[in-house]
DRENROKE-866748 format. One record per residue: residue number from 1; residue in one letter; chain; x, y, z of N, C-alpha, C in turn. Coordinates in steps of 0.1 Angstrom, whole numbers, plus 5000, padded with zeros to 4 digits. Each point is the difference from the previous one (the first is absolute). Layout:
<gulos>
  num  residu  chaine   n_X   n_Y   n_Z  ca_X  ca_Y  ca_Z   c_X   c_Y   c_Z
  NUM       A       A     X     Y     Z     X     Y     Z     X     Y     Z
...
</gulos>
This chain:
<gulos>
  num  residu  chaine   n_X   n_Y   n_Z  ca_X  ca_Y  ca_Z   c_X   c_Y   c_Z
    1       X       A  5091  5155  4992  5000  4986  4997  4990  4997  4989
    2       X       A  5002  4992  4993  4994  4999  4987  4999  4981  5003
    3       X       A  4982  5001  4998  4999  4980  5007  4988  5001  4990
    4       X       A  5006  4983  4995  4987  4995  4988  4993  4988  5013
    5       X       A  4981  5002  4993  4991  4991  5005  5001  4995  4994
    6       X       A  4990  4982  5002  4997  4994  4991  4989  4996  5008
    7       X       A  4991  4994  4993  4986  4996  5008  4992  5009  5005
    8       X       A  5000  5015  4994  4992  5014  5010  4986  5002  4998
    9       X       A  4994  4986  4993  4987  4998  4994  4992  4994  5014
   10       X       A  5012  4990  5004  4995  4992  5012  4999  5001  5016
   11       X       A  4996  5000  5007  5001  5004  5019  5012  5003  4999
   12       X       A  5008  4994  5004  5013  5001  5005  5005  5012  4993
   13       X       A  4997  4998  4983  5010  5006  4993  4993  5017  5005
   14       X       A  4990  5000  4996  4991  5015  4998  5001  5008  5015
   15       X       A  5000  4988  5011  5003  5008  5013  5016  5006  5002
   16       X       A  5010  4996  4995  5015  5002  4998  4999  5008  4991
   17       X       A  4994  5004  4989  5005  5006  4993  4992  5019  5005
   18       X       A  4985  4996  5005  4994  5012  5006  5014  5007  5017
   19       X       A  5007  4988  5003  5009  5005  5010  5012  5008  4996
   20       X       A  5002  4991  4988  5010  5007  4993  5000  5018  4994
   21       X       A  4988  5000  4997  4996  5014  4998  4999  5010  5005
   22       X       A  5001  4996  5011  5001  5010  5015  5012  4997  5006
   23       X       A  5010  4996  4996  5014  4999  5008  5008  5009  4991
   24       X       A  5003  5013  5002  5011  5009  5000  5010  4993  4992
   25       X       A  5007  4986  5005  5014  5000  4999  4996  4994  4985
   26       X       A  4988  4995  4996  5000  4996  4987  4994  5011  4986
   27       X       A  5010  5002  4995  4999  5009  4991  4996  4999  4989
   28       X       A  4999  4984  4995  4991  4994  4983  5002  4989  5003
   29       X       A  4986  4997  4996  4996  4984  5003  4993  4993  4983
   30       X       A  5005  4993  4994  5001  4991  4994  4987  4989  5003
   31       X       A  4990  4998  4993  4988  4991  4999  5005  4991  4988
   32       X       A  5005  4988  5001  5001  4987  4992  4987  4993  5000
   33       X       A  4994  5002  4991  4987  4990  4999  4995  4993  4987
   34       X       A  4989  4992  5004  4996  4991  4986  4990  5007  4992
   35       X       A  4993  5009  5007  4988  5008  4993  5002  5011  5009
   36       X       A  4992  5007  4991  4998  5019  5003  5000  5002  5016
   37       X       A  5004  5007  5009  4992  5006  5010  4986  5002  5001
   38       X       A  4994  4992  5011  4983  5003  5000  4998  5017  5003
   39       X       A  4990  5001  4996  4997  5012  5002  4986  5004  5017
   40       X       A  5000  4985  5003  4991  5003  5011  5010  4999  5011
   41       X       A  5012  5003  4998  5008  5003  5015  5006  5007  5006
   42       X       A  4992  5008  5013  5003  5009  5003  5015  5001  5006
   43       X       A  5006  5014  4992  5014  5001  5003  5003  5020  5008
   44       X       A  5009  4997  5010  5004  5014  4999  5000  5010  4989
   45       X       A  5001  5009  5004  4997  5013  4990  5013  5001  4989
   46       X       A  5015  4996  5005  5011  5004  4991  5005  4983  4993
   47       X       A  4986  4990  4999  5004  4989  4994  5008  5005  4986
   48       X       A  4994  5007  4989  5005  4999  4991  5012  5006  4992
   49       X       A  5005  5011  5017  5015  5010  4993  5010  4989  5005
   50       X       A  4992  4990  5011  5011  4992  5006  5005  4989  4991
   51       X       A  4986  4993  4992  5003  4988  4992  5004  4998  4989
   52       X       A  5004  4990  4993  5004  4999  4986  4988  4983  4999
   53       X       A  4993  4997  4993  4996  4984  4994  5001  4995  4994
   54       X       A  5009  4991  4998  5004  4991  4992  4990  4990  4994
   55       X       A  4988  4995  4990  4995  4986  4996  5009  4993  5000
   56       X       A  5001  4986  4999  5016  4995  5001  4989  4987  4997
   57       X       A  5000  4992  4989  4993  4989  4997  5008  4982  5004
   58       X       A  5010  5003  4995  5011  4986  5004  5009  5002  5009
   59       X       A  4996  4994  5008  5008  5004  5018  5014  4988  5000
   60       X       A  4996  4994  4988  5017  4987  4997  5011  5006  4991
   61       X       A  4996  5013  4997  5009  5010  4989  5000  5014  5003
   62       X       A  5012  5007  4998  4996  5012  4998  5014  5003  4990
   63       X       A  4996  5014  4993  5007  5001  4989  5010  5009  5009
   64       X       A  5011  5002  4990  5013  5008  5005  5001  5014  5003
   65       X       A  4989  5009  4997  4999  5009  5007  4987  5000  5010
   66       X       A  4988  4994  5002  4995  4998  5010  5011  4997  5014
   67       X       A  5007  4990  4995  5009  4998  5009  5009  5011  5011
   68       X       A  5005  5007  4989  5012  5006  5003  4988  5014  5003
   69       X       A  4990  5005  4998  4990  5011  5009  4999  4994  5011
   70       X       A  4995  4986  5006  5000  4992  5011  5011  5004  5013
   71       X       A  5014  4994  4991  5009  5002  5010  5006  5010  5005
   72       X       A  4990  5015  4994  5008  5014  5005  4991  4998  5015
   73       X       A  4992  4997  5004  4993  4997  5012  5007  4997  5011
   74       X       A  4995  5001  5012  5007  4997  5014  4998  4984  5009
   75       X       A  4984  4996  4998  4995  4992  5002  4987  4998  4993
   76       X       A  4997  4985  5004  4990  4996  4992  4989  4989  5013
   77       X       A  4987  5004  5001  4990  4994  5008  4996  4987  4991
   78       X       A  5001  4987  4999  4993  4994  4996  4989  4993  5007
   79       X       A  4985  5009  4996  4985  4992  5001  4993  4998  4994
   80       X       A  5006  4994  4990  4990  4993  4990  5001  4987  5001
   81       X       A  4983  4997  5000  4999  4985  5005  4986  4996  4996
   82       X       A  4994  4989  5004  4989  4994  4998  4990  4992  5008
   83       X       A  4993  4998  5004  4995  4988  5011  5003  4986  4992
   84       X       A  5003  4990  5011  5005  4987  4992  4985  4991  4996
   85       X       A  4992  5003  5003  4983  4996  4996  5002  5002  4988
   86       X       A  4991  4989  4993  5004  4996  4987  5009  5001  4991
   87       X       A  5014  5000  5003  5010  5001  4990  5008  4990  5002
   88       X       A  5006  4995  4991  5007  4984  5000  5018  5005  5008
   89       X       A  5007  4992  5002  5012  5000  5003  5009  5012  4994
   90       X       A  4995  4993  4982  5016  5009  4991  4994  5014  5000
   91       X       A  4986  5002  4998  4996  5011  4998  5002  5010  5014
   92       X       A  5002  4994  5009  5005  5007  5015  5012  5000  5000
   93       X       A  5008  4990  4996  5013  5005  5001  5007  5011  4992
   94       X       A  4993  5000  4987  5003  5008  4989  4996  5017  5009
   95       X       A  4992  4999  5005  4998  5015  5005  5004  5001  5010
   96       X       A  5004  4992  5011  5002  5002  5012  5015  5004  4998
   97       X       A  5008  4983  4993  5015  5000  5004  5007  5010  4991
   98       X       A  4993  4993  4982  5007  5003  4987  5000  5012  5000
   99       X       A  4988  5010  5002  5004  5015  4998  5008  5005  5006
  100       X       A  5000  4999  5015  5012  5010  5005  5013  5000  4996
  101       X       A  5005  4985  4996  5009  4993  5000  5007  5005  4984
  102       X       A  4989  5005  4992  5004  5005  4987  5004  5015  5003
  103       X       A  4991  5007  5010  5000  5014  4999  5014  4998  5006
  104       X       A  5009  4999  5013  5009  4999  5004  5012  4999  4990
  105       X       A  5000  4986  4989  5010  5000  4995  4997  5013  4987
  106       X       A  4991  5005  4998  5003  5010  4990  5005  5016  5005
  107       X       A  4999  4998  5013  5006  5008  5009  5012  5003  5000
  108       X       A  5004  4985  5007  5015  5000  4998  5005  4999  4988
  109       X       A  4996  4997  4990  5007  5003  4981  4996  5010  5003
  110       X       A  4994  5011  5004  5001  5009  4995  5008  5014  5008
  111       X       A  5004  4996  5009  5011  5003  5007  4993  5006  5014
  112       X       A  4993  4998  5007  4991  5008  5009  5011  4997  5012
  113       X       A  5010  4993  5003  5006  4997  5011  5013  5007  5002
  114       X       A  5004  5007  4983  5014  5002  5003  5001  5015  5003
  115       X       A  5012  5005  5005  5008  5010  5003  4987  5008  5013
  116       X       A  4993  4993  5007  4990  5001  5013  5013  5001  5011
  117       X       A  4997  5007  5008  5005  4999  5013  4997  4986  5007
  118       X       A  5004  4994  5004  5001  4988  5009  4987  4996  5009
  119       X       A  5002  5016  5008  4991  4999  5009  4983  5005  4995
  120       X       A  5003  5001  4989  4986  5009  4993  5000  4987  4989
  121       X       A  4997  4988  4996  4996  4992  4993  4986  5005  4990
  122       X       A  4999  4986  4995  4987  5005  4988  4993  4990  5011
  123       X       A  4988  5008  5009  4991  4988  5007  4991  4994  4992
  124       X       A  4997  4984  5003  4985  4995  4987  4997  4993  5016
  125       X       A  4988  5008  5003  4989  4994  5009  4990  4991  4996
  126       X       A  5002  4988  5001  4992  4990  4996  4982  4995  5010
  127       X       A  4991  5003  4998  4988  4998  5007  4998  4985  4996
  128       X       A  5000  4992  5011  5000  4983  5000  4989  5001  5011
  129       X       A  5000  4986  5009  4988  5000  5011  5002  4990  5008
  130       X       A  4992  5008  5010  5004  4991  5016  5000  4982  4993
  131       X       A  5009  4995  5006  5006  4982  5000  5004  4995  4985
  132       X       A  4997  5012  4992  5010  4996  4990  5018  4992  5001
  133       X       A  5002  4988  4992  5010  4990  5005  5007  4998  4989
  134       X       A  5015  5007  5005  5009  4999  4992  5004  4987  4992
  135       X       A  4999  4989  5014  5007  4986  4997  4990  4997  4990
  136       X       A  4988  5005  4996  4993  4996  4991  4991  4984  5006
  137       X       A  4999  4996  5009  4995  4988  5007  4985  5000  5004
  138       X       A  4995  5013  4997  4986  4999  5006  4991  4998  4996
  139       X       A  4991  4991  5000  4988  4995  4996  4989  5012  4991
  140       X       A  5007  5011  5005  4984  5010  4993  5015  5007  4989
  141       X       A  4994  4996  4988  5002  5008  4988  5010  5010  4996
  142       X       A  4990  5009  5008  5001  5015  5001  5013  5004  5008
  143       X       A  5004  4993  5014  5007  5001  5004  5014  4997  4998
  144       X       A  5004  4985  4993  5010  4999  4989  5002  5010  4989
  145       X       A  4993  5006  4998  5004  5005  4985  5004  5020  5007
  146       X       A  4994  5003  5006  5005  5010  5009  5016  5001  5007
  147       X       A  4997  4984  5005  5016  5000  5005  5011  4997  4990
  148       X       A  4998  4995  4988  5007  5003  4992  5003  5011  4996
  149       X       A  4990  5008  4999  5004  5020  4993  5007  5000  5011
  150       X       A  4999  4998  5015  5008  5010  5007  5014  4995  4998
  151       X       A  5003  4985  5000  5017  4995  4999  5007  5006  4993
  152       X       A  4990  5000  4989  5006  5004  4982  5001  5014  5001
  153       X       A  4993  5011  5005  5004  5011  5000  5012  5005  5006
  154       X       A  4997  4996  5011  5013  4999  5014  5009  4996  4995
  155       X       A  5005  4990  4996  5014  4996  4991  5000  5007  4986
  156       X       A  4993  5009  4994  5009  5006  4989  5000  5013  5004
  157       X       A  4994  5007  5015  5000  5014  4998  5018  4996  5010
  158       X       A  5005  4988  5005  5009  4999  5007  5009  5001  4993
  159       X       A  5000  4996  4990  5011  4992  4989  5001  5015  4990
  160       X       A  4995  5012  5002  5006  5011  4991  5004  5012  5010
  161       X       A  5009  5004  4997  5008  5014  5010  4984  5011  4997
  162       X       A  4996  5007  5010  4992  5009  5001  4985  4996  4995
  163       X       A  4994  4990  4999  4989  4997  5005  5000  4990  5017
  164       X       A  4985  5008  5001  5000  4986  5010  4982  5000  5005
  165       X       A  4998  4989  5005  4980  4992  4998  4998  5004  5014
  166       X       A  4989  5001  5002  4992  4997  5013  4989  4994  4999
  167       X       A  4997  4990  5010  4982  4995  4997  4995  5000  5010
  168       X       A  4987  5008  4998  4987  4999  5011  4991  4990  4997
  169       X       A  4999  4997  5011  4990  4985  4998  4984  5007  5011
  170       X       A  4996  5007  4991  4984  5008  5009  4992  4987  5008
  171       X       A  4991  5002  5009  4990  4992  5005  4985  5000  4985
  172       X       A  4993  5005  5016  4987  5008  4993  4999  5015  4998
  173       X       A  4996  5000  4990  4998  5017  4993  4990  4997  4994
  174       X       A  4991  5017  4997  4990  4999  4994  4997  5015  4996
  175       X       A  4992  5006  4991  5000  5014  4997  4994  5008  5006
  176       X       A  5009  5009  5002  4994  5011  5012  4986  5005  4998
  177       X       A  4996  4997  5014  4985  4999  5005  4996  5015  4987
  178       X       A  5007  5013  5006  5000  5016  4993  4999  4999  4985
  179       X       A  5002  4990  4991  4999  4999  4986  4992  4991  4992
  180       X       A  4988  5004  5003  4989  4991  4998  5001  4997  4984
  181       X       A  5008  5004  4991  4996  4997  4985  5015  4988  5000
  182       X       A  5003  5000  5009  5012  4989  5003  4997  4987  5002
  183       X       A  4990  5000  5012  4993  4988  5000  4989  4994  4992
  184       X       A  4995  5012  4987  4991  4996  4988  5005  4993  4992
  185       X       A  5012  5005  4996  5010  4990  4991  5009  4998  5002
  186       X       A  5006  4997  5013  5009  4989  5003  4997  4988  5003
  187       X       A  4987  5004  5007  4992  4985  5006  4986  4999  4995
  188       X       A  4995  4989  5001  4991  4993  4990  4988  5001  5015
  189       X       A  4989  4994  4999  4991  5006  5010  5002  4990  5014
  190       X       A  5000  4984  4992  5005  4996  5012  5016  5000  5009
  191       X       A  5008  5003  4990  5011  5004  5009  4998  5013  5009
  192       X       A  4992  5007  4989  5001  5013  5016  4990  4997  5015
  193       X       A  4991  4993  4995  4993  4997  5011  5012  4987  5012
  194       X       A  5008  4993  4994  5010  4992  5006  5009  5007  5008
  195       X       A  5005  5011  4992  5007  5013  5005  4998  5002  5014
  196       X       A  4988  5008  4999  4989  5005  5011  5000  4992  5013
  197       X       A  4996  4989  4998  4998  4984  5011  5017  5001  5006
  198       X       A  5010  4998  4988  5011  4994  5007  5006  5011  5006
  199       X       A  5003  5012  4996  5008  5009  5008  4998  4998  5015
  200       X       A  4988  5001  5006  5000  5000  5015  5005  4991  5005
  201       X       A  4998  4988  4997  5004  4989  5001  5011  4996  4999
  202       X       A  5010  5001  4992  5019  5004  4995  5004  5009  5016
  203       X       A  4995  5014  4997  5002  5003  5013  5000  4994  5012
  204       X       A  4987  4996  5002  4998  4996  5017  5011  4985  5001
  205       X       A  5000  4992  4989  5006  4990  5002  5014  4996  5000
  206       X       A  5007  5006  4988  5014  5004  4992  5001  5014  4993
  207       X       A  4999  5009  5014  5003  5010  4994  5015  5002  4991
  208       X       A  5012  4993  5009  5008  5002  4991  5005  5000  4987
  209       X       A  4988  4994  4993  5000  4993  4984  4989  5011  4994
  210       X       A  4996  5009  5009  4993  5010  4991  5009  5012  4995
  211       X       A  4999  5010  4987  5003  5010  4997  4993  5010  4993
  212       X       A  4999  5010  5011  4996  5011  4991  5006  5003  4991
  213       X       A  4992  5010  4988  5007  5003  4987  5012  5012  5005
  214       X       A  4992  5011  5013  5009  5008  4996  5014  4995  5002
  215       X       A  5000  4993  5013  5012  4993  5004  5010  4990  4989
  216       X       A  4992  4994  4993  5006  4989  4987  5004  5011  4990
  217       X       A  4996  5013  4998  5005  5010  4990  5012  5005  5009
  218       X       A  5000  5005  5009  5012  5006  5005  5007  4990  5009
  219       X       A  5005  4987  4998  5009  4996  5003  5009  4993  4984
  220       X       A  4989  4997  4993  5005  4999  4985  5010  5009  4996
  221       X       A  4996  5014  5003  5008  5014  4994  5014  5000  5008
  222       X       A  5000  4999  5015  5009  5004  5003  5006  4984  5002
  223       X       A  5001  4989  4992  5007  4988  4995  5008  5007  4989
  224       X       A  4994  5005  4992  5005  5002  4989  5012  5014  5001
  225       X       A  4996  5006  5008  5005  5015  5005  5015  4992  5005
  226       X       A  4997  4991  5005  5017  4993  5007  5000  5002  5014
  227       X       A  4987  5004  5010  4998  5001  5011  5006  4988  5007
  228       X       A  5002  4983  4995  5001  4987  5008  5011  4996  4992
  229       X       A  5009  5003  4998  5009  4995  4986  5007  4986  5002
  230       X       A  5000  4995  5010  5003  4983  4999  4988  4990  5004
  231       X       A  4986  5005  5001  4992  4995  5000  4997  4993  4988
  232       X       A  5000  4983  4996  4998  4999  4990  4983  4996  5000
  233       X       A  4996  4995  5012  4985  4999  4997  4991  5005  5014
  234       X       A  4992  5007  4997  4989  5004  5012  4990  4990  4998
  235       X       A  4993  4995  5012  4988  4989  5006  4989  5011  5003
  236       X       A  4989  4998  4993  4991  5011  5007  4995  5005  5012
  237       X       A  5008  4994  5014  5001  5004  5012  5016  5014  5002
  238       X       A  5010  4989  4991  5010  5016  4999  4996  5011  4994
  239       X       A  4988  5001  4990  4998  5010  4993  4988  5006  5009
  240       X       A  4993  4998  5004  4995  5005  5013  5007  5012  5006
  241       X       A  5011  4987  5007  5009  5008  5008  5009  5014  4995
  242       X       A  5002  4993  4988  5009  5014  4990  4988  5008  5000
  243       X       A  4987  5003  4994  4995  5009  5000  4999  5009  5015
  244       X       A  5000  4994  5009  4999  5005  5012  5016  5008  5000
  245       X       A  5007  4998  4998  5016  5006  5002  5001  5008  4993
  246       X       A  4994  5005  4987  4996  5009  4990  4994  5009  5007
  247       X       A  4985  4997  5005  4996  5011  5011  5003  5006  5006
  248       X       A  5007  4998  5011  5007  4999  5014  5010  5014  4996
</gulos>
């Protein structure tokens, strides 16, 4: 299976993509990003016979053969994202909704959906977040503009023969305790010290809304693998549970 990241700079993305490296059934994985690969992230040993990395600067364009390398692929993780702390509306919608929503249609121009087996689609795993709202009605921001990517993906991976979306909507996550240069530069001093305080507390109180990384990496994988195929969206209590059924 051949699956593109996006966002493998960020938690989500970097913990999915380190799962991805160690899953067998994936054979080349595709890094979509805005800048280079850091170099302070610790990766399995066969990251670089596995990867290809793309810089990719305008996430609202891509040319005609970017495209058509794209759509030889099986599936696509999207976790690229941002905190909604200081950034205005358009500029969150622009990265939240507008990107995926470009990468998708240059997908489908570029033919990623056709002459697929039925049951074997082009997956685009979309990473959204707990109470994200479709109807678009909710008071916090962040949450409208989420639930827009998810409508808007969902109706055009519907609307083409051999694609099809899924969205995880995570709780809490945070970077694995084991990767200390993760929490250097993913988190800033007071977020990590916030980190620290809240985990026990998520737990003891809503555990359900907590997620580990390894678990948030290998339920992402096997979304995209086609493990849940009419699942159109996991709640971070189903993804819990799927990771647990993964184990088992």
């Amino acid at each position: 299976m051949k699956l593109i990241i996006t966002g493998a700079t960020g938690v989500a993305g970097l913990g999915i993509y380190r799962s991805a490296l160690l899953d067998p059934q994936i054979t080349a994985i595709t890094l979509l990003l805005r800048r280079e690969f850091p170099s302070w992230a610790v990766l399995p040993p066969n990251s670089a016979e596995k990867t290809t990395t793309v810089v990719h600067k305008d996430f609202t364009s891509y040319s005609a053969d970017l495209a058509a390398a794209l759509a030889q692929h099986d599936a696509c993780v999207w976790a690229q994202g941002k905190s909604v702390r200081g950034i205005s509306e358009p500029e969150y919608m622009l990265l939240t909704h507008d990107y995926p929503l470009a990468a998708l249609r240059a997908l489908r121009d570029a033919g990623v959906g056709k002459g697929r087996d039925p049951a074997k689609p082009f997956r685009f795993v979309y990473i959204s977040g707990n109470s994200a709202d479709p109807t678009e009605k909710s008071i916090q921001m962040w949450a409208r503009v989420k639930g827009r990517a998810e409508k808007d993906i969902l109706a055009l991976c519907a609307s083409e023969p051999g694609m099809r979306a899924h969205i995880l909507r995570p709780g809490y996550f945070r970077p694995p305790r084991e990767y200390p240069a993760d929490w250097q530069h993913q988190r800033s001093t007071a977020e990590s010290i916030l980190d620290r305080l809240a985990t026990p507390v998520f737990n003891l109180l809503v555990p359900s809304l907590v997620l580990p990384m390894n678990e948030f990496g290998t339920v992402a994988l096997e979304v995209a693998k086609g493990r849940w195929p009419d699942v159109d969206r996991f709640e971070n209590k189903a993804m819990r549970e799927a990771a647990k059924e993964v184990e088992s």
